[in-house]
N, C-alpha and C positions, 0 to 999 in steps of 0.2 A: 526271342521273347525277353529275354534276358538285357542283352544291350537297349532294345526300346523301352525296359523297365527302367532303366537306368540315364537315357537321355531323356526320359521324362521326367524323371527325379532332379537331373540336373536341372531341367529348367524350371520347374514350379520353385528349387530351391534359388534359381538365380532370379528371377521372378519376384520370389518374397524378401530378396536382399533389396531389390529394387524400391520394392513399396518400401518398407520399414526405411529405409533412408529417405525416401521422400518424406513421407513423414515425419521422419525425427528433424530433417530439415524444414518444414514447414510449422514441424512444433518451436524451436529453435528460433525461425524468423519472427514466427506470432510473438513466442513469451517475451523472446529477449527488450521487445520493444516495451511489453509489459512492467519485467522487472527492471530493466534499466529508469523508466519513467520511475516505479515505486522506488528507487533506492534514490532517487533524485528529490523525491517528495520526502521520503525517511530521513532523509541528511539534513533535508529544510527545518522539518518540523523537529528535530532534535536539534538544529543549532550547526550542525556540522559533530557532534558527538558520537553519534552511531551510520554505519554505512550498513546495507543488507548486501551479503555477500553468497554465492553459491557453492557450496563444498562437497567437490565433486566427489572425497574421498569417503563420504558417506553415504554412498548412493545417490547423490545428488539434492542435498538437505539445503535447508536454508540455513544461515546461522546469521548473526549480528556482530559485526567488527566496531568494538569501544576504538574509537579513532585514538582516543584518549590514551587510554593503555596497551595499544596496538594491538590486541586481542581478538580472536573472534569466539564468540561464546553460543551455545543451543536457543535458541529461541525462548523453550520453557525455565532459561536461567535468568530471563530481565524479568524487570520488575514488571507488575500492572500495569501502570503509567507508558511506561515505556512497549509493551507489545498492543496496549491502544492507540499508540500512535503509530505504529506499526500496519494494525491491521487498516486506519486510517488512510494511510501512504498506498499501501496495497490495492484496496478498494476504491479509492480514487483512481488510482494508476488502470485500473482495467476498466473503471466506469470511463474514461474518458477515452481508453481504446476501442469503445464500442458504441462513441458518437461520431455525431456524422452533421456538424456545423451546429446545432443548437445545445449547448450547454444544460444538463440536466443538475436540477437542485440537490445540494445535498441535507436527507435528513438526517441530525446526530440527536440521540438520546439518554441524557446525563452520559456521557461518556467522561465529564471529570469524575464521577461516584469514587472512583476506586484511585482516582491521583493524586498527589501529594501537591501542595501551594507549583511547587517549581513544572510537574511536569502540566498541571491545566494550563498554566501561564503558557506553556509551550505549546497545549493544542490550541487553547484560544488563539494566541496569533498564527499560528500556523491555518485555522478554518479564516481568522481575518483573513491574511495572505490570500487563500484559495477565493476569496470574495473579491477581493482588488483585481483577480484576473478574471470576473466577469463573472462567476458564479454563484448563483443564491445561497445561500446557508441558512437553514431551520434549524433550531437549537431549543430541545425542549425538555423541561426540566421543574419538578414539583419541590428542590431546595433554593433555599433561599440564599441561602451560603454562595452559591453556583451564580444563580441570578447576581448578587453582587459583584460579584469576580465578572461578568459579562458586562455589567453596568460599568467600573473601571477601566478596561480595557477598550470600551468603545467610545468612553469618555477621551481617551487619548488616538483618536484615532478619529477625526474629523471628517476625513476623505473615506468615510465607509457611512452609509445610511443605514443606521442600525437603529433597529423599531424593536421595541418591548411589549408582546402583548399579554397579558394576563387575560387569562380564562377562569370562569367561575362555574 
């Protein structure tokens, strides 16, 4: 009884070594194509400033590398500006993992609210950009400050059709 307790133990344990490595291998294939695409998107939209990096020595955390000051620093240490462009890059990166040939629109809402001049200027064109390669962009927003900053940026930017509508 004893041995057949035990050669079944082996196997449910070799068993489950099986599964869990599939898995972590198949989580691995899915994400990496994920976070690779977001850290492609974050570099964009930041200019080449920030890269998203994986650090495995904290459990497997996300952190952000200042290209700048070759650093990589916690997530909750950037600024507003900077982890909305972030979560930006992100939500794009997995919206687009989970199309299948028709490009779905993206709605943004006042996501400048909380950015400084320098970082809107860097989502605006960075949502330009995402426009240029074929996708819709809604951008809706009850300041006027914002609407101007849009009104400039599309003024210079001729090869985008960019429509203004006010709702009353």
């Amino acid at each position: 009884d004893l041995e057949q307790n035990y050669l079944g133990t082996i196997s449910s344990i070799t068993g489950d070594l099986i599964v869990n490595s599939l898995k972590k291998k198949t989580q691995e294939h899915s994400s990496s194509k994920v976070f690779k695409r977001a850290n492609e998107l974050f570099n964009k939209i930041t200019r080449g400033h920030y890269e998203l990096i994986l650090d495995d020595s904290e459990g497997a955390s996300f952190r952000a590398k200042d290209t700048m000051l070759n650093q990589g620093q916690p997530l909750d240490h950037l600024s507003s500006g900077t982890r909305i462009q972030l979560l930006i890059a992100v939500r794009l990166a997995f919206i687009e993992s989970q199309e299948s040939g028709v490009k779905l629109p993206i709605l943004a809402d006042e996501v400048l609210a909380n950015s400084d001049d320098l970082r809107a200027t860097q989502i605006i064109e960075a949502l330009i950009e995402i426009s240029k390669e074929g996708r819709q962009v809604f951008y809706f927003t009850a300041q006027t400050d914002e609407l101007k900053k849009w009104q400039e940026h599309l003024a210079m930017h001729a090869d985008v059709d960019g429509k203004i509508i006010t709702l009353k």
